[in-house]
C-alpha positions in Angstrom: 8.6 1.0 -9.3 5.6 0.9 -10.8 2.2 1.9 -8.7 -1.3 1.3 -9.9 -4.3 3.0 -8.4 -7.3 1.5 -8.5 -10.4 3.1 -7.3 -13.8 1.9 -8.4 -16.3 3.1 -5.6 -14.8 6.4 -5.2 -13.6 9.5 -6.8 -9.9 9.6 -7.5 -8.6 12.6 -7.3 -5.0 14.2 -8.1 -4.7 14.9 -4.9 -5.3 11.4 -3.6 -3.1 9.9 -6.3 -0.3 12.2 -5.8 -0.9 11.3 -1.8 -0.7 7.3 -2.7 2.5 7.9 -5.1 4.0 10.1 -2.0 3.2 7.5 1.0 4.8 4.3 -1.2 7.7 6.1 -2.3 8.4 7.2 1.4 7.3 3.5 2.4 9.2 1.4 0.1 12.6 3.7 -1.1 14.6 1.6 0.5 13.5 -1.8 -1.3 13.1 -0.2 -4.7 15.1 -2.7 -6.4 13.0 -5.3 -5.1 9.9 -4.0 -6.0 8.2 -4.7 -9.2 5.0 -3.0 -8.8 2.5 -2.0 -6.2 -1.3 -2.4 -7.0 -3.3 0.2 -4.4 -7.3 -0.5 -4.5 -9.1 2.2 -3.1 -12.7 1.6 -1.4 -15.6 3.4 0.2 -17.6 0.3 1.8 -20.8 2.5 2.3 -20.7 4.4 -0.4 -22.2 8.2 0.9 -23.3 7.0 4.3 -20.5 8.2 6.0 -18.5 6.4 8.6 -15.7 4.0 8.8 -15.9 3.4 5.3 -12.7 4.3 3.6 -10.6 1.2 2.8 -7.4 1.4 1.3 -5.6 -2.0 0.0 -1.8 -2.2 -1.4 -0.3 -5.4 -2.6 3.0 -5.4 -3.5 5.0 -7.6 -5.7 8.6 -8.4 -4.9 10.9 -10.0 -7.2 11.9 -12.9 -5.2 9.1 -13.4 -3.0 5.4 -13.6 -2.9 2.9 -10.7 -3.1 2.6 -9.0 0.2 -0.6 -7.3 1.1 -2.1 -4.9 3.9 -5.6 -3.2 3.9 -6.3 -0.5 6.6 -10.2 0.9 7.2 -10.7 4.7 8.5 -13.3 7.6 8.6 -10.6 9.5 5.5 -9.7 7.8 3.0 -6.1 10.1 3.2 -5.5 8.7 6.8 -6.4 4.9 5.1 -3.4 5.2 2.4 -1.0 6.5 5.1 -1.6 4.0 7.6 -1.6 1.4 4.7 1.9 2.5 3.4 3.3 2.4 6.9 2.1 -1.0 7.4 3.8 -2.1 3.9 6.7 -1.0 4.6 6.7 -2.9 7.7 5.9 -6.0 6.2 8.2 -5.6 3.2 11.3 -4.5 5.5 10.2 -7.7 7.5 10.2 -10.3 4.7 13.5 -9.3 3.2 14.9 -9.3 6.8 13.8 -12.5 7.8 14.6 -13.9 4.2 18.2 -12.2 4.7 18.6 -14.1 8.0 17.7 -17.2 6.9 20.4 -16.8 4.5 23.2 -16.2 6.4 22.6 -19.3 8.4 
């Protein structure tokens, strides 16, 4: 599975990279197979001005459907990519379930 971090307003550090690669591993294990690749686009809205700035966007691809996408907005941009992950794999889980269903109908 391929993951590409994207980060134009900010700073991307190791840390928050290693952090990104560790929450969509832990998110998506499961659908690996599925997966092709995972574009993560990391934000900070206002810049230096503090606040509820931090936006973190993943889109995944998945080789039989269309690309899924979920973008979560915090105060940290580490609590932004964790919240984001958990809500892909939510979605992802959800679309191959329901697809799955369908199926065996």
């Amino acid at each position: 599975m391929l993951i590409q971090i994207n980060g134009a307003e900010i700073h991307s550090t190791d840390a928050i990279n290693d952090h990104v690669n560790k929450t969509v591993n832990h998110a998506l294990n499961v659908f690996e197979r599925q997966v092709t690749r995972v574009e993560v686009h990391l934000h900070d809205d206002n810049a230096n001005k503090g606040g509820v700035d931090k936006r973190c966007v993943m889109e995944v691809r998945l080789s039989r459907f269309h690309t899924l996408s979920v973008e979560k907005v915090y105060e940290v941009m580490y609590n932004a990519i964790t919240k984001a992950g958990a809500n892909l794999g939510r979605a992802v889980r959800h679309k191959i379930e329901r697809h799955e269903a369908h199926k065996a109908k």
